[in-house]
Predicted model as a PDB file, atoms N, CA, C, CB and O in Angstrom, pLDDT in the B-factor column:
MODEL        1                                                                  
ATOM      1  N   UNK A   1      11.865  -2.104   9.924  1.00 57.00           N  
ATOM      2  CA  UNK A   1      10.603  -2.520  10.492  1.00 57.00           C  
ATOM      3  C   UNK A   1      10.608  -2.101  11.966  1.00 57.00           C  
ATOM      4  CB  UNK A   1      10.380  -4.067  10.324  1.00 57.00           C  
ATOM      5  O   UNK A   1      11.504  -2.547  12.682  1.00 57.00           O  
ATOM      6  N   UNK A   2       9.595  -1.205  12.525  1.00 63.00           N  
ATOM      7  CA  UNK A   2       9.335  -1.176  14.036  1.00 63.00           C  
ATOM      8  C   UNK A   2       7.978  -1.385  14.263  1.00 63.00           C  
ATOM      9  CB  UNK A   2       9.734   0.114  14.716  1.00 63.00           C  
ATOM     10  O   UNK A   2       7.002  -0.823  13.765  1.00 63.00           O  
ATOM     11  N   UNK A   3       8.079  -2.509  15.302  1.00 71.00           N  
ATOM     12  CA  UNK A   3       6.866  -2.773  16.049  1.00 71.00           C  
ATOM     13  C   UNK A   3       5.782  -3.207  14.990  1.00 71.00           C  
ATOM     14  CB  UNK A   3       6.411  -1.467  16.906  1.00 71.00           C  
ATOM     15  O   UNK A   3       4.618  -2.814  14.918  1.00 71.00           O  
ATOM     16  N   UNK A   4       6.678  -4.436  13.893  1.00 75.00           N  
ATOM     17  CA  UNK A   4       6.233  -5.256  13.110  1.00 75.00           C  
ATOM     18  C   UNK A   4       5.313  -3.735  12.245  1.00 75.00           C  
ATOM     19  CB  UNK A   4       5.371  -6.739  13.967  1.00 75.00           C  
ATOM     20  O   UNK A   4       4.093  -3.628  12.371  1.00 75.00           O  
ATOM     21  N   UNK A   5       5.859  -3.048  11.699  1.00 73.00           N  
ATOM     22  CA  UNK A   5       5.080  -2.390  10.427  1.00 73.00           C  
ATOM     23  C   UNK A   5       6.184  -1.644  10.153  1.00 73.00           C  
ATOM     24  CB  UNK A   5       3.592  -1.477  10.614  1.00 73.00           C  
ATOM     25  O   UNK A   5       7.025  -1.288  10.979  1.00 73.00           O  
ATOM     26  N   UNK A   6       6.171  -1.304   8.459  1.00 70.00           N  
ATOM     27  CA  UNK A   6       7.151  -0.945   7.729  1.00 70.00           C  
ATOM     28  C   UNK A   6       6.601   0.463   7.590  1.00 70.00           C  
ATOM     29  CB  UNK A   6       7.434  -1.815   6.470  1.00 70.00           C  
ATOM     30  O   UNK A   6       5.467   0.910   7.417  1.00 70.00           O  
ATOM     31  N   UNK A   7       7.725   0.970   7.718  1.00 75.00           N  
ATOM     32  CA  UNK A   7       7.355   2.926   7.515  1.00 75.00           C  
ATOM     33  C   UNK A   7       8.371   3.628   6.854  1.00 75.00           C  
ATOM     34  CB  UNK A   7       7.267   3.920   9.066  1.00 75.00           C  
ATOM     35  O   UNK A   7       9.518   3.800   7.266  1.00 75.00           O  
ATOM     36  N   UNK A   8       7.700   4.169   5.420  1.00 73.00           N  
ATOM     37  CA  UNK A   8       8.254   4.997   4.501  1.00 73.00           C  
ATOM     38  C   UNK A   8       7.572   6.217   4.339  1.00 73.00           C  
ATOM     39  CB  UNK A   8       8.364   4.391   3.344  1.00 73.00           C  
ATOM     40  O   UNK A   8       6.362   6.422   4.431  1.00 73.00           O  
ATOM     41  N   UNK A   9       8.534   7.048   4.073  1.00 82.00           N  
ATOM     42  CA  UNK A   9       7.809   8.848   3.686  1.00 82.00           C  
ATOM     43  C   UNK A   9       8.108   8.299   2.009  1.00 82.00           C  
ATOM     44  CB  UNK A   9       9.119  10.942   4.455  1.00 82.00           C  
ATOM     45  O   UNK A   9       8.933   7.539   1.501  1.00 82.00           O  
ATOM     46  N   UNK A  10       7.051   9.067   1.529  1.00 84.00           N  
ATOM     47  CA  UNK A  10       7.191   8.878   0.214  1.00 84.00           C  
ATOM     48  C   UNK A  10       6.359  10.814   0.264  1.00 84.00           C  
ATOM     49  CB  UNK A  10       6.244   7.091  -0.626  1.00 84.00           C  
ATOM     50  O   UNK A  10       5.816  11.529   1.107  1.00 84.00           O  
ATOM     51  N   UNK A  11       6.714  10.894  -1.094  1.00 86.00           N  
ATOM     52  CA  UNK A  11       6.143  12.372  -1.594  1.00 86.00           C  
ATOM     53  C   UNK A  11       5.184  12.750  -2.751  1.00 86.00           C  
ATOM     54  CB  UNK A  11       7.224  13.113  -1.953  1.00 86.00           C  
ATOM     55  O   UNK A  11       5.999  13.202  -3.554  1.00 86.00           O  
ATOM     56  N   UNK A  12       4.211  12.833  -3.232  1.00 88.00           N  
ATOM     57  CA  UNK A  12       3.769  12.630  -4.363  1.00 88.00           C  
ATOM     58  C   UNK A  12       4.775  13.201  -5.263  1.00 88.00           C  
ATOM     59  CB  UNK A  12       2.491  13.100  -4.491  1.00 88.00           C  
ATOM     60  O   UNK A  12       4.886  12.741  -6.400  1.00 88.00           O  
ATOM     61  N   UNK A  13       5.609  14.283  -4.805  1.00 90.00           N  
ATOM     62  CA  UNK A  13       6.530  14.767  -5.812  1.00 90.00           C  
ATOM     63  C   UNK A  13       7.523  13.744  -6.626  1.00 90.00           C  
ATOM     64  CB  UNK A  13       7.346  15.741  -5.114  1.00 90.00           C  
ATOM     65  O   UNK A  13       7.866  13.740  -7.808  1.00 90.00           O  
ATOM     66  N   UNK A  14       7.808  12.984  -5.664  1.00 89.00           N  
ATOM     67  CA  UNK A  14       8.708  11.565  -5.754  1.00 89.00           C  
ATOM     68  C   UNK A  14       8.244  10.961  -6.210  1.00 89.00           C  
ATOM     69  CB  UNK A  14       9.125  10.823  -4.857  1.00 89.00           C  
ATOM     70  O   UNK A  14       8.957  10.604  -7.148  1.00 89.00           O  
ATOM     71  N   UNK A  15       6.933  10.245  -6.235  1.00 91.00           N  
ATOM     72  CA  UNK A  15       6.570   8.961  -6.583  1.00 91.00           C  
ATOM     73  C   UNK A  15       5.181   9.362  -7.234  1.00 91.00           C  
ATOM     74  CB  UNK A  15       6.547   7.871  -5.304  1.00 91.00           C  
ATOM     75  O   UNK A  15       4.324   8.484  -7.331  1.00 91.00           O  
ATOM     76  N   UNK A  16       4.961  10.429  -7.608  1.00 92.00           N  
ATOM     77  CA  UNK A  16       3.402  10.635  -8.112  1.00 92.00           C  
ATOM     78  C   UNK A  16       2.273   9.815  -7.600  1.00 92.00           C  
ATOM     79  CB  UNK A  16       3.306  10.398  -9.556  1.00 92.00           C  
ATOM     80  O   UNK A  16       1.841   9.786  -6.448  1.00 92.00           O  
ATOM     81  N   UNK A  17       1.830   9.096  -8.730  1.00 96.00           N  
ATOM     82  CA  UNK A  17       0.084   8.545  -8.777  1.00 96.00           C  
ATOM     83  C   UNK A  17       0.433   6.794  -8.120  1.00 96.00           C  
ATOM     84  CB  UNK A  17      -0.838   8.521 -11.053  1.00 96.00           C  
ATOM     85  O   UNK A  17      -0.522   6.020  -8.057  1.00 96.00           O  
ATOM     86  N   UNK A  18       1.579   6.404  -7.756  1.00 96.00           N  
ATOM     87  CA  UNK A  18       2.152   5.378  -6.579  1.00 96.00           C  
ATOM     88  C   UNK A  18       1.708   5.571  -5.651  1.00 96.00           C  
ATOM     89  CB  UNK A  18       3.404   5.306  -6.211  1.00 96.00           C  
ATOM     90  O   UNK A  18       1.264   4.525  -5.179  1.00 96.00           O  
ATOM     91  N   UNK A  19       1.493   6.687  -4.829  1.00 93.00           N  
ATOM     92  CA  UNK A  19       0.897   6.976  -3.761  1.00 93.00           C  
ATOM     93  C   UNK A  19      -0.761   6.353  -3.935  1.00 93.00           C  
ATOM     94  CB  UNK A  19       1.096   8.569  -3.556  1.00 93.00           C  
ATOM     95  O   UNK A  19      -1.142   5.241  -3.569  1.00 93.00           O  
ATOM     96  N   UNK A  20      -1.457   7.256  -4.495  1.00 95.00           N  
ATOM     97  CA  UNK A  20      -2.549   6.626  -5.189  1.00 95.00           C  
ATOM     98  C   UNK A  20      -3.066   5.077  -4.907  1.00 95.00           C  
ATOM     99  CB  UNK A  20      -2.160   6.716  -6.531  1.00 95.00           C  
ATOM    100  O   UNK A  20      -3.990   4.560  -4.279  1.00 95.00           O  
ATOM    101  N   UNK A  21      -1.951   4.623  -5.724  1.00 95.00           N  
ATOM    102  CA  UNK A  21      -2.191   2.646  -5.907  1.00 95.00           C  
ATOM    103  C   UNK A  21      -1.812   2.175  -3.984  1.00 95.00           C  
ATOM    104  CB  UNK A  21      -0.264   1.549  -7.553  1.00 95.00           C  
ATOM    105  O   UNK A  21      -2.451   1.431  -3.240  1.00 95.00           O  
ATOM    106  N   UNK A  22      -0.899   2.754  -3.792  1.00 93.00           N  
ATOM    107  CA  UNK A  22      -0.790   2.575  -2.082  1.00 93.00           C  
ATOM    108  C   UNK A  22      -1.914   2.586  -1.319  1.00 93.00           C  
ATOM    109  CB  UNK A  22      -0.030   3.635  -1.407  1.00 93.00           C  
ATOM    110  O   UNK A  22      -2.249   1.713  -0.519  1.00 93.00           O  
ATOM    111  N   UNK A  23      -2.704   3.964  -1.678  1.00 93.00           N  
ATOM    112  CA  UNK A  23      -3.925   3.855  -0.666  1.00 93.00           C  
ATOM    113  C   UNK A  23      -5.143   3.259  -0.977  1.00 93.00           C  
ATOM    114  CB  UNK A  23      -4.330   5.054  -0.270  1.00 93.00           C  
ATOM    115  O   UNK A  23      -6.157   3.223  -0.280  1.00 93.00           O  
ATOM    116  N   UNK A  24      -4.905   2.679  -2.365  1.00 94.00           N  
ATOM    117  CA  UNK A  24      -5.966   1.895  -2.449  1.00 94.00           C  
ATOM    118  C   UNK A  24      -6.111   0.564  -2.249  1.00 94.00           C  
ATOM    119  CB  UNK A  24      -6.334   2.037  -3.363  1.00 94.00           C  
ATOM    120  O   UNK A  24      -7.176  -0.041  -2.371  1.00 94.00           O  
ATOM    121  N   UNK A  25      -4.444  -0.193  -1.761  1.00 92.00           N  
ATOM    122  CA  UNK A  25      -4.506  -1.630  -1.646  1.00 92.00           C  
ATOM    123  C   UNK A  25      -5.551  -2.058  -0.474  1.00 92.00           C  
ATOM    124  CB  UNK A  25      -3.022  -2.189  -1.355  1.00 92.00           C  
ATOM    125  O   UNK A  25      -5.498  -1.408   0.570  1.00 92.00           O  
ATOM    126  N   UNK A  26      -6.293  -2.883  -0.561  1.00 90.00           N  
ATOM    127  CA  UNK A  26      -7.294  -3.526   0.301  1.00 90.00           C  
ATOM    128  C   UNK A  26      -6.895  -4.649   0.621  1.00 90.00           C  
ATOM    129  CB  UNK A  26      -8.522  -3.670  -0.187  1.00 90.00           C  
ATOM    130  O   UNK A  26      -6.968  -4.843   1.834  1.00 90.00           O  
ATOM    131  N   UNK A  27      -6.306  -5.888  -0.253  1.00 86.00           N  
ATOM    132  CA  UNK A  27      -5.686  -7.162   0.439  1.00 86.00           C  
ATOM    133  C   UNK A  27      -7.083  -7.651  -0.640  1.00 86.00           C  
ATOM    134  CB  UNK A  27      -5.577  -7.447   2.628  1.00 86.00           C  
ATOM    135  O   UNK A  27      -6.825  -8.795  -1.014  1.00 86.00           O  
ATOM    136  N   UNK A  28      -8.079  -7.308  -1.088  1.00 89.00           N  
ATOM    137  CA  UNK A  28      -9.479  -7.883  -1.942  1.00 89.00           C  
ATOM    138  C   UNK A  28      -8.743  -7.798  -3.329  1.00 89.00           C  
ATOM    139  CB  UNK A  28     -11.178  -6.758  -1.854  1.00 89.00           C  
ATOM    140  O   UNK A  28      -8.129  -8.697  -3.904  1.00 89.00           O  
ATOM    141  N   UNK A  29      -9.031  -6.024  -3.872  1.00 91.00           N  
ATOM    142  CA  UNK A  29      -8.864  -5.627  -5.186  1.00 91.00           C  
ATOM    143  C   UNK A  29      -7.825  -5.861  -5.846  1.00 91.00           C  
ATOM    144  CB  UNK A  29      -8.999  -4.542  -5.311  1.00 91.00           C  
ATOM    145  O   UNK A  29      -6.786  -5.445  -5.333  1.00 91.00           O  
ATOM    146  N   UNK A  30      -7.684  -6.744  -7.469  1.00 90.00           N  
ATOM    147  CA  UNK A  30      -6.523  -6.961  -8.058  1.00 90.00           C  
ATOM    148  C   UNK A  30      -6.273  -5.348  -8.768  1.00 90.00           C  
ATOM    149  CB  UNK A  30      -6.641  -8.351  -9.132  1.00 90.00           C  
ATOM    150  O   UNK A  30      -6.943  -4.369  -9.097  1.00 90.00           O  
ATOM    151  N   UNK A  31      -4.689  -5.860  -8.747  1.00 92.00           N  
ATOM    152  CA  UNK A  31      -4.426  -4.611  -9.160  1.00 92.00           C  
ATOM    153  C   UNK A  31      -4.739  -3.743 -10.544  1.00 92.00           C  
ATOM    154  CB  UNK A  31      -3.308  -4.659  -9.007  1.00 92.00           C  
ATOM    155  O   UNK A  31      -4.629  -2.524 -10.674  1.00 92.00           O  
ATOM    156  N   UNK A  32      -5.229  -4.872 -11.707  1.00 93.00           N  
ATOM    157  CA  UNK A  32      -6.202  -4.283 -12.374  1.00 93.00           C  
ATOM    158  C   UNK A  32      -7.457  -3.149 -12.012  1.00 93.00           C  
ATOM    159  CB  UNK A  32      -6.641  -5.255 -12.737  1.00 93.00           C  
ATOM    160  O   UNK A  32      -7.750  -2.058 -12.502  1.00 93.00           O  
ATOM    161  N   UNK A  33      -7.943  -3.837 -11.089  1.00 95.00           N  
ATOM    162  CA  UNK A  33      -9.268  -3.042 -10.523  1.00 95.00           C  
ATOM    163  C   UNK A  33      -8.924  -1.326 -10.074  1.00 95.00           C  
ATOM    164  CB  UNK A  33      -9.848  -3.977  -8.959  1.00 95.00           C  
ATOM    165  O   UNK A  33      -9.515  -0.290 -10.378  1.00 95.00           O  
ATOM    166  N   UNK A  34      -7.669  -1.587  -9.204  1.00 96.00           N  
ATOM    167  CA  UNK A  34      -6.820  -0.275  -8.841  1.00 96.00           C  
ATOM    168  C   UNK A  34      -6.563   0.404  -9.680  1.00 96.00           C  
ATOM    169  CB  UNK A  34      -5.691  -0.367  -8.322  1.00 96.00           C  
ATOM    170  O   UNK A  34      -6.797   1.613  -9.703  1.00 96.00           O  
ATOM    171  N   UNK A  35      -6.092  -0.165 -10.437  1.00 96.00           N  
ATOM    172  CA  UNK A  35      -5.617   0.974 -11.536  1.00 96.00           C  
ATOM    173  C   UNK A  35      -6.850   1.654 -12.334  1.00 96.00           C  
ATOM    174  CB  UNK A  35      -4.586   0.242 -12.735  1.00 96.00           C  
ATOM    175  O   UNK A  35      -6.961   2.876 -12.434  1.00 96.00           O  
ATOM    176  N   UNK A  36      -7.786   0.709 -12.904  1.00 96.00           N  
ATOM    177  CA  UNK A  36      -8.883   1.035 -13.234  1.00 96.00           C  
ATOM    178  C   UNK A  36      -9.790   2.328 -12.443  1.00 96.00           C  
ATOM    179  CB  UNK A  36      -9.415  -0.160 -13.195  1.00 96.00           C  
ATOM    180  O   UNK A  36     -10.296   3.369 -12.863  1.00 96.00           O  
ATOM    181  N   UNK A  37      -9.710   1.707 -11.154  1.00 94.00           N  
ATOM    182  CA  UNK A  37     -10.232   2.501 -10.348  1.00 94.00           C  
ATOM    183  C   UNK A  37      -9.614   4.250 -10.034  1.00 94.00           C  
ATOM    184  CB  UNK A  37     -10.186   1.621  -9.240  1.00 94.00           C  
ATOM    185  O   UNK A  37     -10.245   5.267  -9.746  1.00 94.00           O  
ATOM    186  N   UNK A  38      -8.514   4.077 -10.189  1.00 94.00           N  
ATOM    187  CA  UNK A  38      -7.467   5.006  -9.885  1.00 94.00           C  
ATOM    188  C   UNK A  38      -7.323   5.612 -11.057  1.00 94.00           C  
ATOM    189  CB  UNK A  38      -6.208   4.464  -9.370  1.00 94.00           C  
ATOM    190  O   UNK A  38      -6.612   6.615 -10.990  1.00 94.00           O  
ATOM    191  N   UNK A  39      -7.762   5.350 -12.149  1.00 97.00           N  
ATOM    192  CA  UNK A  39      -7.470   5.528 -13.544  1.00 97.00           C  
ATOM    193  C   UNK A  39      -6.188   5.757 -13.748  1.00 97.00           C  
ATOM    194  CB  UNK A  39      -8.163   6.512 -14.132  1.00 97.00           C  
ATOM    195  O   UNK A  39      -5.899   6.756 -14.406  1.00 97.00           O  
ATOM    196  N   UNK A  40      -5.102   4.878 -13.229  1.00 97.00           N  
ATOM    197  CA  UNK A  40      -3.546   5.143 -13.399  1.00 97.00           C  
ATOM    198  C   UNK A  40      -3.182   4.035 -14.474  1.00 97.00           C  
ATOM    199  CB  UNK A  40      -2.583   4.954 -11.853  1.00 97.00           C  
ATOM    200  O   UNK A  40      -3.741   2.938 -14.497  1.00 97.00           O  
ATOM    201  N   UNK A  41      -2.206   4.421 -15.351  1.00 97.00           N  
ATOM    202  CA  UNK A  41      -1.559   3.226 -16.350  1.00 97.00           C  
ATOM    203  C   UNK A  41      -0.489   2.962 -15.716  1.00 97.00           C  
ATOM    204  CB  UNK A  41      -1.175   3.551 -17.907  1.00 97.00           C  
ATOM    205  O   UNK A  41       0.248   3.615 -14.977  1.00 97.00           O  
ATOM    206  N   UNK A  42      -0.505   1.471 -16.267  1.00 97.00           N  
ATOM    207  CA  UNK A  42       0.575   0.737 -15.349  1.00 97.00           C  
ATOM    208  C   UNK A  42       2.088   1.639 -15.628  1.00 97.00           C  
ATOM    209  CB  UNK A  42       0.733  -1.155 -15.891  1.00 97.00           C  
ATOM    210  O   UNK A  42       2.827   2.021 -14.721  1.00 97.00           O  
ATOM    211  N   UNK A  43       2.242   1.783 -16.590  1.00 97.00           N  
ATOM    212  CA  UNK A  43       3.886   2.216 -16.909  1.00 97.00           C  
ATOM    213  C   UNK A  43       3.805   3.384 -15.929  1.00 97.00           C  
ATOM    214  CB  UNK A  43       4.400   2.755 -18.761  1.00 97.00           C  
ATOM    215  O   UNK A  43       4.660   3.548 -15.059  1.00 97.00           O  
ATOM    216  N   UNK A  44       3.034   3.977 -16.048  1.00 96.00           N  
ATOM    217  CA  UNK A  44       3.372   5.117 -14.594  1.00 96.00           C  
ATOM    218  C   UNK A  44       3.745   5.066 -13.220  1.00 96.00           C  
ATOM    219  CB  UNK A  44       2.405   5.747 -14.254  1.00 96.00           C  
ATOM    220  O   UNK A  44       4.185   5.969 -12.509  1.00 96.00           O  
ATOM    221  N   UNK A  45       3.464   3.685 -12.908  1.00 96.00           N  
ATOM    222  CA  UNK A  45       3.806   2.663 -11.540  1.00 96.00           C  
ATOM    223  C   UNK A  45       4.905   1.412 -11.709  1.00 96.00           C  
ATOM    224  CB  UNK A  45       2.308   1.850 -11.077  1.00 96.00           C  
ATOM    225  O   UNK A  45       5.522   0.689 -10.927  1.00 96.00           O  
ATOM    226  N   UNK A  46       4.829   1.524 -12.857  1.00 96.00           N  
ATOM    227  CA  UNK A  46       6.085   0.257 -12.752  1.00 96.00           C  
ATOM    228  C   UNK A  46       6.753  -0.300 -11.967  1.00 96.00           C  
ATOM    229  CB  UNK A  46       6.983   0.374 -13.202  1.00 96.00           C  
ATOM    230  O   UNK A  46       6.627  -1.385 -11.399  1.00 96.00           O  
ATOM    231  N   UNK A  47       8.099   1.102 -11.904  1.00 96.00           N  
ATOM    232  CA  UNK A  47       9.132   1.268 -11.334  1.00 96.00           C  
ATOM    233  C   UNK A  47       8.494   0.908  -9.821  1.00 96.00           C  
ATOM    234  CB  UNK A  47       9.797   2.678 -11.673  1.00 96.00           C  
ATOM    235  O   UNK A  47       9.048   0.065  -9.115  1.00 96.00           O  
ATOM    236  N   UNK A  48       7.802   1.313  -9.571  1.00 94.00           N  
ATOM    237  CA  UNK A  48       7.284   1.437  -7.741  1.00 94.00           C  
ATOM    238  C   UNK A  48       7.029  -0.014  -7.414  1.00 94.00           C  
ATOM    239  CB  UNK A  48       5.557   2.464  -7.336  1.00 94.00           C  
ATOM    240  O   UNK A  48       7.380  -0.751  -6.492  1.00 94.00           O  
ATOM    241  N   UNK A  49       6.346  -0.150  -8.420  1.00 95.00           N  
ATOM    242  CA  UNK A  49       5.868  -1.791  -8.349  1.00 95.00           C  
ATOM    243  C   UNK A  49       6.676  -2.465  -8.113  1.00 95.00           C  
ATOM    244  CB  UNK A  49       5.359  -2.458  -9.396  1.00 95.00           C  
ATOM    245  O   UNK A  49       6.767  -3.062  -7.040  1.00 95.00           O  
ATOM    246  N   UNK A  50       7.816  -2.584  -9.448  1.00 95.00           N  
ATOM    247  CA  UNK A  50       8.517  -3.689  -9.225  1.00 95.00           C  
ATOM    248  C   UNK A  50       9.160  -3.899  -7.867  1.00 95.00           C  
ATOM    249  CB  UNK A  50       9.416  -3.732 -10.161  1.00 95.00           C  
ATOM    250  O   UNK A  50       9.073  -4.939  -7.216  1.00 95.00           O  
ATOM    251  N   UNK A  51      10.016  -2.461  -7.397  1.00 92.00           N  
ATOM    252  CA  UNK A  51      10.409  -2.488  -6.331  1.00 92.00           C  
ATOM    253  C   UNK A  51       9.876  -3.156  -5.020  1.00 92.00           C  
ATOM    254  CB  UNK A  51      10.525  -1.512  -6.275  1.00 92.00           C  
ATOM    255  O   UNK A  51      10.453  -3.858  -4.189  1.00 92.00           O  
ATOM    256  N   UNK A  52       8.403  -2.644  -5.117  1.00 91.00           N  
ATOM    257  CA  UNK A  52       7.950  -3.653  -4.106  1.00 91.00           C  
ATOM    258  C   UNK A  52       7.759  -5.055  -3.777  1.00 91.00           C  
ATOM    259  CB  UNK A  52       7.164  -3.442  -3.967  1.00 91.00           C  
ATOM    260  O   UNK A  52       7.782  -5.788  -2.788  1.00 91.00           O  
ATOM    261  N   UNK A  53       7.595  -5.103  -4.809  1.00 91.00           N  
ATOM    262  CA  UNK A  53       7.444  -6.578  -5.132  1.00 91.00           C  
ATOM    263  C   UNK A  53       8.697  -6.893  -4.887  1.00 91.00           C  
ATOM    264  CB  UNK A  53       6.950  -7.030  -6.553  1.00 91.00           C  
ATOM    265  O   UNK A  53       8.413  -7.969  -4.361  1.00 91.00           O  
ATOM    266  N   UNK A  54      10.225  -6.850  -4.805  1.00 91.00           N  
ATOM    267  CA  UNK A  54      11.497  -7.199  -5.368  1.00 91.00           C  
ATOM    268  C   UNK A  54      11.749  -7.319  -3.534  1.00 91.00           C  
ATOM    269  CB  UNK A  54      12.497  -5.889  -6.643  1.00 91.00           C  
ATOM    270  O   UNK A  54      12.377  -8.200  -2.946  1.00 91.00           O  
ATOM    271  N   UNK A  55      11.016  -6.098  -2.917  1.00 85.00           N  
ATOM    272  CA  UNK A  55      11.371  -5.947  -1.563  1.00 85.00           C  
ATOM    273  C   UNK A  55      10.450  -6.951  -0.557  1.00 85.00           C  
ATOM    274  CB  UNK A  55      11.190  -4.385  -1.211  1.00 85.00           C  
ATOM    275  O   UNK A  55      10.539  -6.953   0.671  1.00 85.00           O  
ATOM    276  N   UNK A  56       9.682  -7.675  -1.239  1.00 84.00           N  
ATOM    277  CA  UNK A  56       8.764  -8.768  -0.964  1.00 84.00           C  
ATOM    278  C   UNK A  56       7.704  -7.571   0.122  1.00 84.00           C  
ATOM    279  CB  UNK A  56       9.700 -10.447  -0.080  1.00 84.00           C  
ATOM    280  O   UNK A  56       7.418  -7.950   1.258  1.00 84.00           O  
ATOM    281  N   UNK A  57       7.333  -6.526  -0.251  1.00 86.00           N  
ATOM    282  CA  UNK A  57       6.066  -5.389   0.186  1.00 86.00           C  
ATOM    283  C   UNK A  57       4.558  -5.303  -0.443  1.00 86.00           C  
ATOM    284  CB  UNK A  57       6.600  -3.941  -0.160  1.00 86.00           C  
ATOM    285  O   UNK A  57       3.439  -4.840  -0.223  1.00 86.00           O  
ATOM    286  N   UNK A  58       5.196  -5.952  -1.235  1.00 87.00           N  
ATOM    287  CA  UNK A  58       3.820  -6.115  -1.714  1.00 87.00           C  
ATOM    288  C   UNK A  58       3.847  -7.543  -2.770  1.00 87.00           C  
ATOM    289  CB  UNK A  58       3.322  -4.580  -2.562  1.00 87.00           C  
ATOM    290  O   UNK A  58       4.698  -7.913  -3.579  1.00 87.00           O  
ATOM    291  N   UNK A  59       2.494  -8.152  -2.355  1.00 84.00           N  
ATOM    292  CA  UNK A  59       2.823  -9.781  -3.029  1.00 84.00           C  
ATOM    293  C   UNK A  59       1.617  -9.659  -4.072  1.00 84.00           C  
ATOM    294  CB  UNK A  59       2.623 -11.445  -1.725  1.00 84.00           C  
ATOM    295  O   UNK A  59       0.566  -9.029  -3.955  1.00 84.00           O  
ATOM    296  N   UNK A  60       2.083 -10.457  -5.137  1.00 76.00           N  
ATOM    297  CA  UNK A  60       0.904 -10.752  -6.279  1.00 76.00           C  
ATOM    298  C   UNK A  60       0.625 -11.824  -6.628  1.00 76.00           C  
ATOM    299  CB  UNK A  60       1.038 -10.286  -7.428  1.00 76.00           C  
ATOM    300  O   UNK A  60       1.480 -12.510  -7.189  1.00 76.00           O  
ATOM    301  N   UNK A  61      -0.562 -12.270  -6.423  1.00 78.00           N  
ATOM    302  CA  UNK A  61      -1.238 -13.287  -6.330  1.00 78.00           C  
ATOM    303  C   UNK A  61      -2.326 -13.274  -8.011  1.00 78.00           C  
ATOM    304  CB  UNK A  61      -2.029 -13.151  -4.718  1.00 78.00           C  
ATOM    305  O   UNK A  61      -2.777 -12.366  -8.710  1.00 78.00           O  
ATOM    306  N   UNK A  62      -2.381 -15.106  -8.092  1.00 70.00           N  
ATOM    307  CA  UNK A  62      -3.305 -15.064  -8.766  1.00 70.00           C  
ATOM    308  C   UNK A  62      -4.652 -15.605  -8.262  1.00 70.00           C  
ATOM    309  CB  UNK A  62      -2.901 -15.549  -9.747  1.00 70.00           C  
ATOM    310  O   UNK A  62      -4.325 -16.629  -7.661  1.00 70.00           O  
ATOM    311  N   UNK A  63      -5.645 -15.512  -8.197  1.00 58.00           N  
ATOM    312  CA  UNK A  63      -7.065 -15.646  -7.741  1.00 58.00           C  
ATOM    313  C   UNK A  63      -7.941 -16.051  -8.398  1.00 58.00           C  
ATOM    314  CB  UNK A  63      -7.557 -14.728  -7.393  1.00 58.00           C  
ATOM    315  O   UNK A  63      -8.653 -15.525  -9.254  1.00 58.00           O  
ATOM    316  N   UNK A  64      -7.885 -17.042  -7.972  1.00 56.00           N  
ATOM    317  CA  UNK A  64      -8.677 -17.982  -9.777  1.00 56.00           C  
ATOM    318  C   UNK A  64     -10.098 -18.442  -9.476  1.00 56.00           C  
ATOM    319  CB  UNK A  64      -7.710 -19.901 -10.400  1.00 56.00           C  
ATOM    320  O   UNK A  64     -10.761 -19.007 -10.345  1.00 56.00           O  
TER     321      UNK A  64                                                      
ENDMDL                                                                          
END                                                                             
């Protein structure tokens, strides 16, 4: 972390259609909507996901 924000190179080569779901987080849209929107299936993001989530980078909420 510098200057309170986290900074990763990622590559689409590396991480494909992850990139994708990255630039579409808003802090609004569930990640249904993203994917929808993105037309990405989840198993194609999984792996990315979980990680983030595991790295506490990204949080999932339910919104009821």
């Amino acid at each position: 972390m510098v200057n309170n924000l986290i900074e990763f190179s990622l590559s689409r080569k590396e991480v494909g259609e992850w990139i994708d779901v990255l630039q579409t987080i808003d802090g609004k849209k569930k990640l249904k909507q993203i994917l929808n929107d993105t037309n990405i299936k989840l198993p194609n993001i999984a792996k990315y996901l979980k990680e983030a989530i595991d790295f506490e980078l990204i949080v999932l909420q339910d919104f009821k």
